[in-house]
Backbone as CSV, one residue per row, in Angstrom:
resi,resn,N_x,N_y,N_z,CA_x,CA_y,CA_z,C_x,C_y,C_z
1,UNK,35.762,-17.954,-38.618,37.214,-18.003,-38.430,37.841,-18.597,-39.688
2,UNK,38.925,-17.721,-39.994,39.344,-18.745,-41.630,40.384,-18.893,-41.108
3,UNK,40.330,-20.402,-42.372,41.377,-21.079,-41.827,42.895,-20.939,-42.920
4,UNK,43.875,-20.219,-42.583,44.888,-19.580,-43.800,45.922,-20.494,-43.976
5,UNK,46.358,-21.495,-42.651,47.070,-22.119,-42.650,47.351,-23.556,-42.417
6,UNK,46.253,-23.873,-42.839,45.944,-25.428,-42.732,46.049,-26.067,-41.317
7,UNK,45.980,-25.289,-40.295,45.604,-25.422,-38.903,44.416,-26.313,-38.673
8,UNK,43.909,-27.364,-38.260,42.810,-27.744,-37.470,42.204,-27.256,-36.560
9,UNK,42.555,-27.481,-35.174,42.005,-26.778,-34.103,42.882,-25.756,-33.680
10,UNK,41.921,-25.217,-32.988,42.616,-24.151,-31.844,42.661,-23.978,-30.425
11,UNK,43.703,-24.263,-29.717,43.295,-24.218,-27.864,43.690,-22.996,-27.257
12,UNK,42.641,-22.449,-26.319,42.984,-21.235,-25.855,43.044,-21.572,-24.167
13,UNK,44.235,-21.096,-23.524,44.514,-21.339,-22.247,44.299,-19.990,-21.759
14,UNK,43.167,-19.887,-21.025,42.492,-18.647,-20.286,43.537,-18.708,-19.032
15,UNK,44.228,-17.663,-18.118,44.388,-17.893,-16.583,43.148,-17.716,-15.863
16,UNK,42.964,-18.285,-14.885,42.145,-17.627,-14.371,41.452,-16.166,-13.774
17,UNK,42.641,-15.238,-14.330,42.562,-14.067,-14.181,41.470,-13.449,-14.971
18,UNK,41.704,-14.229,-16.558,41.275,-14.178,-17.320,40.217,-14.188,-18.115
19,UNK,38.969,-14.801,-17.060,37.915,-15.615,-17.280,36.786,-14.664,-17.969
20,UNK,36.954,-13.338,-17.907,35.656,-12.341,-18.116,35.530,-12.723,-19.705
21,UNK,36.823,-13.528,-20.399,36.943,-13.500,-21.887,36.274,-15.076,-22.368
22,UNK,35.582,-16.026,-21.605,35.543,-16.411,-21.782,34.252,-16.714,-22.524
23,UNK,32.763,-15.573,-22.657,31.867,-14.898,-22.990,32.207,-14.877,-24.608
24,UNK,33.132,-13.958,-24.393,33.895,-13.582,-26.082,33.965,-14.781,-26.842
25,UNK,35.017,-15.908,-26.621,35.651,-17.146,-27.016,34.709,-18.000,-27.060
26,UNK,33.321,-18.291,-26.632,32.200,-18.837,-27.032,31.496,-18.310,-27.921
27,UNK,31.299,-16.897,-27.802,30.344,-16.506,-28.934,31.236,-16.337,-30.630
28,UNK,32.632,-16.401,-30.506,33.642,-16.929,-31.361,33.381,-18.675,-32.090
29,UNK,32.723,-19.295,-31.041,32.141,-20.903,-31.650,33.453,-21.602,-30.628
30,UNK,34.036,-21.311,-29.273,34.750,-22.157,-28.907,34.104,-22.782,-27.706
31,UNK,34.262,-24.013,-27.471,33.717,-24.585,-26.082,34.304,-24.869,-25.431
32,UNK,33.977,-25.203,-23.912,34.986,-25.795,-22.666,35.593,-27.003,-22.941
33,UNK,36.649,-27.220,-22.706,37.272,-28.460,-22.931,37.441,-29.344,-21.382
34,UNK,37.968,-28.363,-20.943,38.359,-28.676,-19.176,38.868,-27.141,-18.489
35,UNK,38.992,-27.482,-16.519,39.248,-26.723,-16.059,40.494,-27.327,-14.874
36,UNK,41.111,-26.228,-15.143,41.481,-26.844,-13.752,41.651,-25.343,-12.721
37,UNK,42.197,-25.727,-11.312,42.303,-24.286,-10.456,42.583,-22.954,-10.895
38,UNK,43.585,-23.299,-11.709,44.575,-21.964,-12.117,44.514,-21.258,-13.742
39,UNK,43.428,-22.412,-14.678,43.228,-21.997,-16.078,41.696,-22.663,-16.298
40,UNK,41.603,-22.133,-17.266,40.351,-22.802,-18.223,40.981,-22.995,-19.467
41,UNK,40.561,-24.095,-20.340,40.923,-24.897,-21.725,39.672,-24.565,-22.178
42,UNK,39.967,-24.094,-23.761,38.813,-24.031,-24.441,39.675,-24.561,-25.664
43,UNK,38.054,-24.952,-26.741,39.179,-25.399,-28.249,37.967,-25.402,-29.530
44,UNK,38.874,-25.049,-30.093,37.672,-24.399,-31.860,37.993,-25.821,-32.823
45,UNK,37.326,-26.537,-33.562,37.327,-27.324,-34.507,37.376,-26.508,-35.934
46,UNK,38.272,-26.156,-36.447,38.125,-25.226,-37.311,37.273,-26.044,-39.166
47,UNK,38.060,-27.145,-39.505,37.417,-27.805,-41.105,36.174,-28.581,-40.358
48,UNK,35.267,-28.553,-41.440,34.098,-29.165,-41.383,34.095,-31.269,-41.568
49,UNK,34.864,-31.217,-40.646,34.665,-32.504,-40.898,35.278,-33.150,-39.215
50,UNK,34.831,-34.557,-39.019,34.789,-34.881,-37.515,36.032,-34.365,-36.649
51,UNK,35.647,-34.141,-35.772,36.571,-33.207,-34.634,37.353,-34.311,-34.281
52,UNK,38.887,-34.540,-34.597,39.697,-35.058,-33.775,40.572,-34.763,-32.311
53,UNK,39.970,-33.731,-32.093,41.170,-33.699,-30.501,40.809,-34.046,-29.706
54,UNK,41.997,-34.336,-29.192,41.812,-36.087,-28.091,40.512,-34.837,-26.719
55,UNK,40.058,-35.999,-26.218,39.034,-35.619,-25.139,39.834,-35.526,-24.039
56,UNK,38.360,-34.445,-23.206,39.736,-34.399,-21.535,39.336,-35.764,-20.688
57,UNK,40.254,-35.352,-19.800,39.977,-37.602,-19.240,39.237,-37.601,-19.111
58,UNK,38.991,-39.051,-19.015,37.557,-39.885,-18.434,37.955,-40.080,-17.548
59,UNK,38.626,-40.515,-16.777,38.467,-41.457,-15.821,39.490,-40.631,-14.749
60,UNK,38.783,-41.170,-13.126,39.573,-41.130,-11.969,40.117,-42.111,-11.637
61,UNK,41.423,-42.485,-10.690,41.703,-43.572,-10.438,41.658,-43.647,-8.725
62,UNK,41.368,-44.837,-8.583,41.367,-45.052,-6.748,42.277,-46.250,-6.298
63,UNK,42.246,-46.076,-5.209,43.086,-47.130,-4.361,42.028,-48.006,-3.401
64,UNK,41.734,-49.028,-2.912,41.113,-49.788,-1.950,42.425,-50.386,-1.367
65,UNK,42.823,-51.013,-0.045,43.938,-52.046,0.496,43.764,-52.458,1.109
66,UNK,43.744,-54.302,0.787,43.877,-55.552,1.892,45.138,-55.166,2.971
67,UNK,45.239,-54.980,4.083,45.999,-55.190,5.062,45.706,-56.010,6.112
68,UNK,46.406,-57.224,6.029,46.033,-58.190,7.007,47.426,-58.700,8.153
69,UNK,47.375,-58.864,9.227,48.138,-59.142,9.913,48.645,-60.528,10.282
70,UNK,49.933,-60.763,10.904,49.930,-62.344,11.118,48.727,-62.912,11.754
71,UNK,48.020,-62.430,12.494,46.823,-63.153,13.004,45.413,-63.595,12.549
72,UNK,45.853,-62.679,11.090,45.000,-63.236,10.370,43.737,-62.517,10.071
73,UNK,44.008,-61.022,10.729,42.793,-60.171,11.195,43.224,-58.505,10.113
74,UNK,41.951,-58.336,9.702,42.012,-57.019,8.110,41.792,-55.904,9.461
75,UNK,42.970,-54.850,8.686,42.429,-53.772,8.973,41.095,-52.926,8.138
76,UNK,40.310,-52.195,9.183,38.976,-51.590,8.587,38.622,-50.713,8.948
77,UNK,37.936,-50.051,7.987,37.615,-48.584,8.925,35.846,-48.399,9.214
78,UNK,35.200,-48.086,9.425,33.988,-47.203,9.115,33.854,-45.789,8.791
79,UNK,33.192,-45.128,7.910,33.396,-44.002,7.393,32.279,-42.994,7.480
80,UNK,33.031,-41.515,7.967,31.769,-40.773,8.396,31.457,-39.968,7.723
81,UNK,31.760,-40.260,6.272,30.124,-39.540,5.345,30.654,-40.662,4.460
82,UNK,29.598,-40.466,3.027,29.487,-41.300,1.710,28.465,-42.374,1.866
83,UNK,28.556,-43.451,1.143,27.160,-44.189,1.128,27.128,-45.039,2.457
84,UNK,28.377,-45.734,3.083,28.380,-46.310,4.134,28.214,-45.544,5.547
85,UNK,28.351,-43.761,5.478,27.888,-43.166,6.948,26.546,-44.139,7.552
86,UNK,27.406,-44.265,8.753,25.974,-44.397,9.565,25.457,-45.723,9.416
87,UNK,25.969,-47.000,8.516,25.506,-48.577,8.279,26.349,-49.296,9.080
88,UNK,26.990,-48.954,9.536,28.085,-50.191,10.537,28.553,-50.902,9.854
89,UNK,29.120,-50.299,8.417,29.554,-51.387,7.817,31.030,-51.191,7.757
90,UNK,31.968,-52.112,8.306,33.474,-51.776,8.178,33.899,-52.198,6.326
91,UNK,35.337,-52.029,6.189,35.161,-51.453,4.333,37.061,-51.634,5.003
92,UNK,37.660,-51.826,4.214,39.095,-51.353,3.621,39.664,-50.344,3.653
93,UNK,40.880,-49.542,4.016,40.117,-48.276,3.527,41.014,-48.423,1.746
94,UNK,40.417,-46.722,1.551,39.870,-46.939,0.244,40.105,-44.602,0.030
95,UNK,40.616,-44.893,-1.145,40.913,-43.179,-1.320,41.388,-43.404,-2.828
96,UNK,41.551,-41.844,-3.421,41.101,-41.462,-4.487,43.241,-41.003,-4.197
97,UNK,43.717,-41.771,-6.191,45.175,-41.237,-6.051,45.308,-39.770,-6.547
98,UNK,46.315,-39.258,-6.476,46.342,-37.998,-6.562,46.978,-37.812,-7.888
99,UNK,46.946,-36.307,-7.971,47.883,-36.235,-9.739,49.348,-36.120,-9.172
100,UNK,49.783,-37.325,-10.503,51.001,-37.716,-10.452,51.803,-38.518,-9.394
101,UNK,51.056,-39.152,-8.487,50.857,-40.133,-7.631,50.969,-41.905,-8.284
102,UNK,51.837,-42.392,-7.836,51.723,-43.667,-8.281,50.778,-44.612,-7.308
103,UNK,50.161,-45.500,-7.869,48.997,-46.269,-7.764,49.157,-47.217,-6.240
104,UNK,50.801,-48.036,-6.449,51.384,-48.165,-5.059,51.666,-47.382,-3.844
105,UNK,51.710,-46.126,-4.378,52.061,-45.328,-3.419,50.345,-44.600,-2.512
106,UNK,50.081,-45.003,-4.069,48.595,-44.028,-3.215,48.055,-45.051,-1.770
107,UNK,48.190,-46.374,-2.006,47.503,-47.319,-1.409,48.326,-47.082,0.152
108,UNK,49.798,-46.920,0.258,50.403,-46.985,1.657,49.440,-45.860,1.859
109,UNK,49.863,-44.536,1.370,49.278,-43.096,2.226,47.777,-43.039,2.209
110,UNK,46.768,-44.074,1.565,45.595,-44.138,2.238,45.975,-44.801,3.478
111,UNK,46.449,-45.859,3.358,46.820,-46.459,5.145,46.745,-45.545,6.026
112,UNK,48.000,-44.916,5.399,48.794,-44.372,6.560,47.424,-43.071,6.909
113,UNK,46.904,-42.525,6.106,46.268,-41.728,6.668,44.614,-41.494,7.430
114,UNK,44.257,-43.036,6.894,43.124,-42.999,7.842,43.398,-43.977,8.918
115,UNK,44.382,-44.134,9.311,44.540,-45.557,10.258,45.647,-45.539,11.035
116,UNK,46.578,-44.618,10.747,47.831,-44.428,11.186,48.880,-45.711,11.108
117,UNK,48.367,-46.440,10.398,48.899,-47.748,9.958,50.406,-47.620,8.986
118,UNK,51.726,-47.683,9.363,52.361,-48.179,8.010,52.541,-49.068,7.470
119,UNK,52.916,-49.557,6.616,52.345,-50.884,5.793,53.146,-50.844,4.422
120,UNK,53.556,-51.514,4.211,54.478,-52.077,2.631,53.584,-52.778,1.816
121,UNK,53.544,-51.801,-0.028,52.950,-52.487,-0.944,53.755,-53.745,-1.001
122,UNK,53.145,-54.542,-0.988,53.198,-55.842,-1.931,52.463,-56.212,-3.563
123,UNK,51.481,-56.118,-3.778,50.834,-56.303,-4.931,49.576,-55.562,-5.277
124,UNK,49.264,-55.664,-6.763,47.763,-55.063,-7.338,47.533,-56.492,-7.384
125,UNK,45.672,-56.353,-6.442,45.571,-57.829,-7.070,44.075,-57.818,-7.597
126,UNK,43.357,-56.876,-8.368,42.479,-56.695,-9.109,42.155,-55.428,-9.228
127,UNK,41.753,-55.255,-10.441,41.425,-53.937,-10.223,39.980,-53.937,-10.819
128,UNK,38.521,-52.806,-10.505,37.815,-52.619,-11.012,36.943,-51.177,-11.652
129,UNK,36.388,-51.415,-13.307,36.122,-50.173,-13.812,34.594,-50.391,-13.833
130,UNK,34.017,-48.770,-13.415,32.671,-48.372,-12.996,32.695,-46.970,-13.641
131,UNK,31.384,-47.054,-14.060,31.397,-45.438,-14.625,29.945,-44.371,-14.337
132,UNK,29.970,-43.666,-14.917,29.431,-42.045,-13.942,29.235,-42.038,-12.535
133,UNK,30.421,-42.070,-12.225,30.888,-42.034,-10.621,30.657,-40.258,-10.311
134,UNK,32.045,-40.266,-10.194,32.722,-38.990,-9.630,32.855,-37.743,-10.973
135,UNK,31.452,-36.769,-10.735,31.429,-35.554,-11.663,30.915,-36.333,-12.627
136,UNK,30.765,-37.599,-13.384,30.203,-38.072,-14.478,31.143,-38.807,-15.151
137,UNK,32.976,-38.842,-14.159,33.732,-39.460,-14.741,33.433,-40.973,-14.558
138,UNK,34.047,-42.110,-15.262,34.479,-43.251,-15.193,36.073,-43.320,-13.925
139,UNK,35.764,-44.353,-13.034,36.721,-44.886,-11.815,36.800,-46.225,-12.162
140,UNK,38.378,-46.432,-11.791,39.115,-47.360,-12.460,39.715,-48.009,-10.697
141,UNK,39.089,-48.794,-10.044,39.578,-48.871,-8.897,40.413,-49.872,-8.712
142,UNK,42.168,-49.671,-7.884,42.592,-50.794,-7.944,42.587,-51.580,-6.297
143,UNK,42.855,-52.874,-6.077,42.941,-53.529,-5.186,44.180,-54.020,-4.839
144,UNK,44.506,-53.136,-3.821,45.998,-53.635,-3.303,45.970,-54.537,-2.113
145,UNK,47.279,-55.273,-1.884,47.727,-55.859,-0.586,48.740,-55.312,-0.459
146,UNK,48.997,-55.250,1.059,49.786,-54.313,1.948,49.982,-55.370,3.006
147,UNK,51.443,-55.482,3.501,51.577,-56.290,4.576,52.151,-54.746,5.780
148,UNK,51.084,-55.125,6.662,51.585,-54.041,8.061,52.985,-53.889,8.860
149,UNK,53.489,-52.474,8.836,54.669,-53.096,9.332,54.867,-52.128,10.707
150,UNK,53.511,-51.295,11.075,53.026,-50.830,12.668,51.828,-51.592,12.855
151,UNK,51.169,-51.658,14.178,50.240,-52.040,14.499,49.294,-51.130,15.668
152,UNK,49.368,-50.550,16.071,48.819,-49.256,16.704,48.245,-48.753,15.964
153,UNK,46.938,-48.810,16.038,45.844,-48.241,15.110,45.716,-46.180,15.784
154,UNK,45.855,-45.404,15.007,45.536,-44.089,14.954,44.399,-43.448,14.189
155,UNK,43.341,-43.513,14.051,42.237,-42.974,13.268,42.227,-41.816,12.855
156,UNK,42.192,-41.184,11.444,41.864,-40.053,11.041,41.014,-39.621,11.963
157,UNK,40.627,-38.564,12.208,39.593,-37.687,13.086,38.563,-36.944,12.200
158,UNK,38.896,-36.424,10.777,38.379,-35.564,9.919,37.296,-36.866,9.346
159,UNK,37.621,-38.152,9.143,36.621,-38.756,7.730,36.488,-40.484,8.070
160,UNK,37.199,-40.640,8.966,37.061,-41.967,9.892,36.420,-42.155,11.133
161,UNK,35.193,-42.883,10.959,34.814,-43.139,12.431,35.224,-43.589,13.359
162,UNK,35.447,-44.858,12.831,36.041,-46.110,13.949,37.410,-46.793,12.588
163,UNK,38.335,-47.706,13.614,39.366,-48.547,12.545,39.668,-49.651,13.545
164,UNK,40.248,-50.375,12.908,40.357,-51.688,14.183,40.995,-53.105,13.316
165,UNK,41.077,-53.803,13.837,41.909,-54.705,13.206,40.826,-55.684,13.281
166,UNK,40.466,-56.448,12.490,39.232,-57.352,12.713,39.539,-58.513,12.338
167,UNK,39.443,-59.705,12.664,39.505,-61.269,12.389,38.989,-61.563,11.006
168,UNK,39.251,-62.422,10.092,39.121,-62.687,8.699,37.064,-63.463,8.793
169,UNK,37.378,-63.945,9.965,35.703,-64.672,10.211,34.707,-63.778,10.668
170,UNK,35.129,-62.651,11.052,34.093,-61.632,11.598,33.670,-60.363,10.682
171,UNK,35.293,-60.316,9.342,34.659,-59.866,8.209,33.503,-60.290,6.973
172,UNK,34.021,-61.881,7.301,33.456,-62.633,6.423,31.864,-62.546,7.223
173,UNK,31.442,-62.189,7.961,30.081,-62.520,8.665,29.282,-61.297,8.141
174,UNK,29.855,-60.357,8.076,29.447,-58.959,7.919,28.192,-59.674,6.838
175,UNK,26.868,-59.124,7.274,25.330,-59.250,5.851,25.837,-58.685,4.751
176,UNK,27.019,-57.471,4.623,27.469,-56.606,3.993,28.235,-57.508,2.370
177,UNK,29.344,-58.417,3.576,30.123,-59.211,2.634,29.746,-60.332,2.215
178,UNK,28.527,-61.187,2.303,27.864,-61.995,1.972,26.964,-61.758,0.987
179,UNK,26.780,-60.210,1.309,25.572,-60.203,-0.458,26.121,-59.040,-1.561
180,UNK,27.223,-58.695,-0.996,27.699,-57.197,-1.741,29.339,-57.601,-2.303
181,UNK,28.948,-58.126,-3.939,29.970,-59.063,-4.944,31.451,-58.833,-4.143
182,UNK,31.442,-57.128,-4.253,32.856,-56.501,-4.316,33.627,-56.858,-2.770
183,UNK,33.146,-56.623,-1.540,33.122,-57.190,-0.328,33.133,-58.785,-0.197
184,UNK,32.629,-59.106,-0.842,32.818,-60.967,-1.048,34.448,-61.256,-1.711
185,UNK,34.577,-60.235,-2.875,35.785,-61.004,-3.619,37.209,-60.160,-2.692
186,UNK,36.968,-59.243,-2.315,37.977,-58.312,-1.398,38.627,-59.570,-0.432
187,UNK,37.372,-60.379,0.201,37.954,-61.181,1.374,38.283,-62.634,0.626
188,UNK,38.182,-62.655,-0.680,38.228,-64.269,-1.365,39.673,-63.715,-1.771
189,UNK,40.394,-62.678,-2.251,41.529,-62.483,-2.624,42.891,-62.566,-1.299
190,UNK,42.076,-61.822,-0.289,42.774,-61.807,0.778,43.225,-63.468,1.166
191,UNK,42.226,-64.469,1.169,42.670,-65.526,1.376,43.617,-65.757,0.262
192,UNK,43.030,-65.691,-0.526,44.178,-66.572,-1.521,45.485,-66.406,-1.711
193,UNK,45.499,-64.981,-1.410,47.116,-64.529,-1.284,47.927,-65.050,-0.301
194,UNK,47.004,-65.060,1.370,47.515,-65.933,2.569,47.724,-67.242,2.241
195,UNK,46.952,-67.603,1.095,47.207,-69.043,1.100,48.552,-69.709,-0.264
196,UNK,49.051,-68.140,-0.497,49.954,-68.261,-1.744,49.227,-68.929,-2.617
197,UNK,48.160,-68.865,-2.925,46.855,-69.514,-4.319,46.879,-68.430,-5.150
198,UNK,47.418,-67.194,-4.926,47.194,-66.422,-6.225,48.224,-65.150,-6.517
199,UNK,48.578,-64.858,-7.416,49.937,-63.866,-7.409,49.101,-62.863,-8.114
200,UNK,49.334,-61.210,-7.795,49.216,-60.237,-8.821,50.287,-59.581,-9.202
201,UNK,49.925,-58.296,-9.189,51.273,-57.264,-10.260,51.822,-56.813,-9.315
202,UNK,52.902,-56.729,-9.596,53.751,-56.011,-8.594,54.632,-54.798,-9.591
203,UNK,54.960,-53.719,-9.026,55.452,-52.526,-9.953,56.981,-52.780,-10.346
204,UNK,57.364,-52.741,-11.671,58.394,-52.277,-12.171,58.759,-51.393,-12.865
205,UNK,59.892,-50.802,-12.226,60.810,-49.287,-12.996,60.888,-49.446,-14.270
206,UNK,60.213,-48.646,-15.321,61.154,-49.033,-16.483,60.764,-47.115,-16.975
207,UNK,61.724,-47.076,-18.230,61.584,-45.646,-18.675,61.032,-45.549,-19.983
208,UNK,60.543,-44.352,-20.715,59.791,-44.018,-21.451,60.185,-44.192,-22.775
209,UNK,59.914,-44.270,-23.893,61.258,-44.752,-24.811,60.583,-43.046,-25.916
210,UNK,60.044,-42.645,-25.352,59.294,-41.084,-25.863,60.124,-39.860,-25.040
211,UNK,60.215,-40.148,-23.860,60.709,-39.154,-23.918,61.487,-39.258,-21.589
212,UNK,61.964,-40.291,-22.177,62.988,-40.880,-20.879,62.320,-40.467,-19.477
213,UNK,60.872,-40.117,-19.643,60.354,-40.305,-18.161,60.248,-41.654,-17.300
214,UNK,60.338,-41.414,-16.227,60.365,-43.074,-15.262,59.056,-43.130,-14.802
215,UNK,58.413,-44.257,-14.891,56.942,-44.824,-14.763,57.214,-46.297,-14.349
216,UNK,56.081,-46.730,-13.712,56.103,-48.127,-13.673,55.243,-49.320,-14.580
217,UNK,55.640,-50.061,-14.569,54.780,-51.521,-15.615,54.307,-52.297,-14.410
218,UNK,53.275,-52.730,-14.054,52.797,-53.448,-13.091,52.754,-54.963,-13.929
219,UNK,53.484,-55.687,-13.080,52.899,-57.020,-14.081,53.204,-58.333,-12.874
220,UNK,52.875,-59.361,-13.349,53.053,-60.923,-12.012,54.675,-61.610,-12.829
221,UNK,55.159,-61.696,-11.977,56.366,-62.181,-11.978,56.286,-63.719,-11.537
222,UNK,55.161,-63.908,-11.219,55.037,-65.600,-10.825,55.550,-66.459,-12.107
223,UNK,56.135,-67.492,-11.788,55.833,-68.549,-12.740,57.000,-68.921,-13.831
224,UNK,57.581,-69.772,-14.183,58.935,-69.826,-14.908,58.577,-69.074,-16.558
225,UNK,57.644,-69.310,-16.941,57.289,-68.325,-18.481,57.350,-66.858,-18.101
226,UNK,57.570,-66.527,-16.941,57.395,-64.915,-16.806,59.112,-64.216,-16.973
227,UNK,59.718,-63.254,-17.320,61.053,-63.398,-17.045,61.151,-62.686,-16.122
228,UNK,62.060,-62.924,-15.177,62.606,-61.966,-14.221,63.505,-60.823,-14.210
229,UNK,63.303,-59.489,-13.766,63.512,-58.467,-13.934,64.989,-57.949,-12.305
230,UNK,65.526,-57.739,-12.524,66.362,-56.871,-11.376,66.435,-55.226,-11.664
């Protein structure tokens, strides 16, 4: 392929209609970049020297959520497939955000949808990164609190076994949360927040200074060095 115009790379957006060409466009020297439903990405490095175009993502992002009630008792689910099918082990629930989904938002509509629970974000209050998860990507999981604002538990039917509202001492007993880090610090955060011992991020509006899209800044507003935002 020559290069006439001082071009670097090249990206070719196949439709999926399209795909019989994609035979051709390899034996051309182009490779997969990514896919998604409706196209395939391919892309040529044209000068001999290190390939700069940016990579397709790494990473997925997830939601986990503390929801605890005045009584002091987490909602939980058990789950009927993945690594916990079948261990009796109750868990948070916990779901994967969607594209173009905000991170707060993902956390209510996991509620709401394996538990029939509604529930108001309140805060991110850790988040954790793990990698060759999902397809070989890197997961970036965050940890929300949610204060409940139904209490009538409704269970998914499709991916939830059981859900229930459980006492903070009967989570803490679980063999599960006593030797398994992430389950230990899930219920050490939950206290601390009940006990106002610890503040996280909470989302703020702000806009893009690239190109005036609205996104949020998650950050802790605790504390007189922090400034306050309206």
């Amino acid at each position: 392929m020559e290069n006439t115009k001082g071009k670097k790379g090249v990206w070719i957006k196949l439709p999926i209609e399209l795909v019989n060409l994609v035979e051709t466009a390899v034996k051309e020297g182009f490779r997969y970049h990514h896919a998604e439903p409706h196209y395939l990405m391919l892309v040529y490095w044209i000068p001999e020297t290190t390939n700069t175009l940016p990579a397709n993502a790494s990473h997925r992002v997830s939601v986990g959520a503390i929801v605890v009630n005045d009584k002091k008792e987490m909602l939980v689910v058990q789950e009927k497939s993945g690594r916990f099918q079948g261990t009796g082990v109750w868990k948070i629930p916990t779901g994967v955000v969607d594209e173009g989904e905000d991170i707060f938002k993902a956390a209510v509509r996991e509620v709401k949808e394996e538990t029939g629970i509604d529930a108001e974000f309140l805060e991110v209050l850790a988040f954790r990164q793990s990698h060759k998860s999902f397809f070989e990507k890197s997961d970036l999981s965050f940890v929300c609190m949610l204060h409940p604002q139904t209490f009538d538990i409704e269970k998914q039917e499709l991916e939830i076994e059981a859900a229930k509202w459980m006492p903070l001492e009967e989570y803490a007993a679980q063999p599960v949360t006593q030797t398994h880090a992430l389950f230990k610090y899930i219920l050490e955060l939950g206290l601390a927040k009940l006990d106002r011992d610890y503040a996280g991020f909470s989302p703020l509006h702000i806009t893009s200074v690239f190109d005036d899209k609205l996104s949020f800044l998650y950050l802790n507003r605790a504390g007189d060095a922090v400034p306050k935002f309206s």
